[in-house]
N, C-alpha and C positions, 0 to 999 in steps of 0.2 A: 504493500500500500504506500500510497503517499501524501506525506505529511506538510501542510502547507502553513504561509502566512496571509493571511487578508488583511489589506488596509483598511482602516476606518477610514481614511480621508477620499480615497480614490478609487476604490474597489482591487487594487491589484494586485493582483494572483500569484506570489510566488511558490514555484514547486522548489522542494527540500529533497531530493532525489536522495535518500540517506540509504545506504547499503553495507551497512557494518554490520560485525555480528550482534552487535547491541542493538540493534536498530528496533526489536520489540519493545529493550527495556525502554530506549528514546519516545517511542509513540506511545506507551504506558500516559509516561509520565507527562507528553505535551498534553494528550486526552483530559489527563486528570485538573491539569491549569486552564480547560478554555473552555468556550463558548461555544458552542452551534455553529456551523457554519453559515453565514448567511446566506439563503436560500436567492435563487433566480437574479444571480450577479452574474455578469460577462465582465471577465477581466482580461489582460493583456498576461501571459503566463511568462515567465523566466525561471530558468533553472539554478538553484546554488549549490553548487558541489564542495564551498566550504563550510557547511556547516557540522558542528563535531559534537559531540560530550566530551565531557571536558576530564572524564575519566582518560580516555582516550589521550588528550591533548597534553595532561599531565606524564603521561608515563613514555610519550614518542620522544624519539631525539632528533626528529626534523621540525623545524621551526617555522610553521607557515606566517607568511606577513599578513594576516588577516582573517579571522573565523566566524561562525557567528552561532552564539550559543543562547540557550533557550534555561532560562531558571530563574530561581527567586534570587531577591536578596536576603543573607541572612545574619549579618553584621555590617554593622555601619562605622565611620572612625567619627571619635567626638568632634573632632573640627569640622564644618562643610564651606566656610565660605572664610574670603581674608579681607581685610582692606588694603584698598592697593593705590599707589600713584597712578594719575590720570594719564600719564603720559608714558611712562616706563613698564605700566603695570607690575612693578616691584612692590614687597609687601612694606605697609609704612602704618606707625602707630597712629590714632586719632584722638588729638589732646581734647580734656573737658569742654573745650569752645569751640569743638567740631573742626579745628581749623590742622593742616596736615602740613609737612614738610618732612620732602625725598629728599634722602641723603644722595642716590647717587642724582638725581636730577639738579637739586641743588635750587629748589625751586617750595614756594609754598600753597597750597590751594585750599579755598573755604573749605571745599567738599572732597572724601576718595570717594573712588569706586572699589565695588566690592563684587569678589570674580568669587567661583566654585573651585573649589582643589581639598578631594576627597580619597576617601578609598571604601569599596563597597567588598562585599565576599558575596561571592555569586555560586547557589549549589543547584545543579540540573536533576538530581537525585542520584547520578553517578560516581560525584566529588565536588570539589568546590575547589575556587583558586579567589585572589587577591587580586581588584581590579581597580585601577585607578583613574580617575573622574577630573577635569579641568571645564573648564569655562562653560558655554553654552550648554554642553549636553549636561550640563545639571537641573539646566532649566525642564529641558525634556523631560531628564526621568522624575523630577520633585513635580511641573507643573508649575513653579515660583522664579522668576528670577533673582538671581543673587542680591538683588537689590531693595527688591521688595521682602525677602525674604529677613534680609537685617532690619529693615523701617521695622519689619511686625514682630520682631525678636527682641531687639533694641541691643541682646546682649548676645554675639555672636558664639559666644559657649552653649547655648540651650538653643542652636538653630534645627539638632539632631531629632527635640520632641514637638517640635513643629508640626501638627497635623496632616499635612500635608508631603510631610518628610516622611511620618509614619506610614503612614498609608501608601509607600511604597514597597513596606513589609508584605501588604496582606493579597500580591500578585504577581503575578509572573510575568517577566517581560523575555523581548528575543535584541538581543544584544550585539551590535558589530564590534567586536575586540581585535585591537594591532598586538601583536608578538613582537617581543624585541628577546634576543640574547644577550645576556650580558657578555663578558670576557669572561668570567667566572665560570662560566656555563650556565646560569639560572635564570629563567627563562620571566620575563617581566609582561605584565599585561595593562592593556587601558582603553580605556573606552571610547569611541570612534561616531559607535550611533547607537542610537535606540529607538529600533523600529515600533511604529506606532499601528498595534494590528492586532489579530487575534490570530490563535495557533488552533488549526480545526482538521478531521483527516478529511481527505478526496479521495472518494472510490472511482 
C-alpha cells in the first residue's frame, strides 16, 4: 500500500512510495496519527523516495542530505526564542527601558527582534533523534511568531508552556530534516520544513 500526504492548503497528493522492511511498522503508526482521507480531491501526485524512520536513519552510515520523517514531538529545550540585533541578528541583552545595544554592531536600537533557535526530539515510534529548529519554521510548527510569541510571554523563559507551544505535543506532524556529518562522525539534524497536511493511506 501506499502511504500518503495531503495538503490542507492545496489538495496535493504526495505518494511516500516507502518499501523497507519496516514499512508495516511505518503505516501502523502514520494510520494511528491521522485523519480520513479527504474524500473526492484531484491532486497533482509526486513521488518521495526520501522519506525514512528514523530507526532506520539512526543506525545507517550513509548520510543523506535531506529526509522527511513522520512523528510527534516529545521533548522540547527550555529556550524557544532569543533577542536579537536588528541588523546582525546576533543574540543581545534587553535593558529594563527596552532599549538594546550590539556589541559587534556597535550600534543601539529602541527595539530587538526576536528569532526561534530550539531543539525538538522527534519519535516516529521507531526511535527518536534531536532536531534542531531556527527562525521561521518555528513559526510553522508553534503557529506564533517569535514575536508575538514574547509580546504574550513577556518573559522568554516560560515561552515553552505557551498554549500554543503545547499543543504541538498532542500531534503528529511530517517533517523535512537536513543531515549534516560532523568530522567526528555524529550525525546532526535540523529542521528544513514542516509540511502542512494530513498523513492518510491510498488504496
Amino acid at each position: 500500500g501506499w502511504i500518503i500526504l495531503v495538503s490542507s492548503h492545496d489538495d496535493t497528493v504526495l505518494h511516500l512510495d516507502y518499501k523497507g522492511k519496516e514499512s508495516k511498522e511505518l503505516e501502523a503508526f502514520c494510520l494511528n496519527n491521522s485523519e480520513t482521507l479527504l474524500q473526492g480531491k484531484r491532486a497533482e501526485e509526486r513521488e518521495y523516495s526520501n522519506f525514512r524512520l528514523i530507526k532506520e536513519i539512526v543506525s545507517s552510515t550513509v548520510c543523506s542530505s535531506q529526509i522527511i520523517v513522520h512523528g510527534k514531538i516529545t521533548n522540547l529545550s527550555e529556550n524557544l526564542v532569543y533577542s536579537a540585533c536588528p541588523k546582525c541578528r546576533k543574540r543581545v541583552l534587553v535593558a529594563a527601558i527596552n532599549q538594546i545595544t550590539c556589541d559587534s554592531c556597535k550600534v543601539s536600537y529602541l527595539e530587538a527582534m526576536y528569532i526561534y533557535a530550539f531543539k525538538i526530539e522527534v519519535n516516529d515510534g521507531s526511535d527518536k533523534i534531536s532536531v534542531k529548529g531556527f527562525g521561521e519554521i518555528g513559526e510553522a510548527l508553534f503557529g506564533i511568531t517569535a514575536k508575538e510569541l514574547q509580546k504574550e510571554c513577556k518573559d522568554l523563559s516560560v515561552c515553552r508552556t505557551h498554549p500554543k507551544v503545547l499543543s504541538a505535543f498532542q500531534e503528529a506532524f511530517t517533517f523535512g530534516i537536513k543531515m549534516k556529518k560532523e568530522e567526528s562522525g555524529q550525525l546532526t539534524f535540523s529542521l528544513d520544513r514542516v509540511y502542512d497536511g494530513k498523513i492518510a493511506r491510498y488504496n
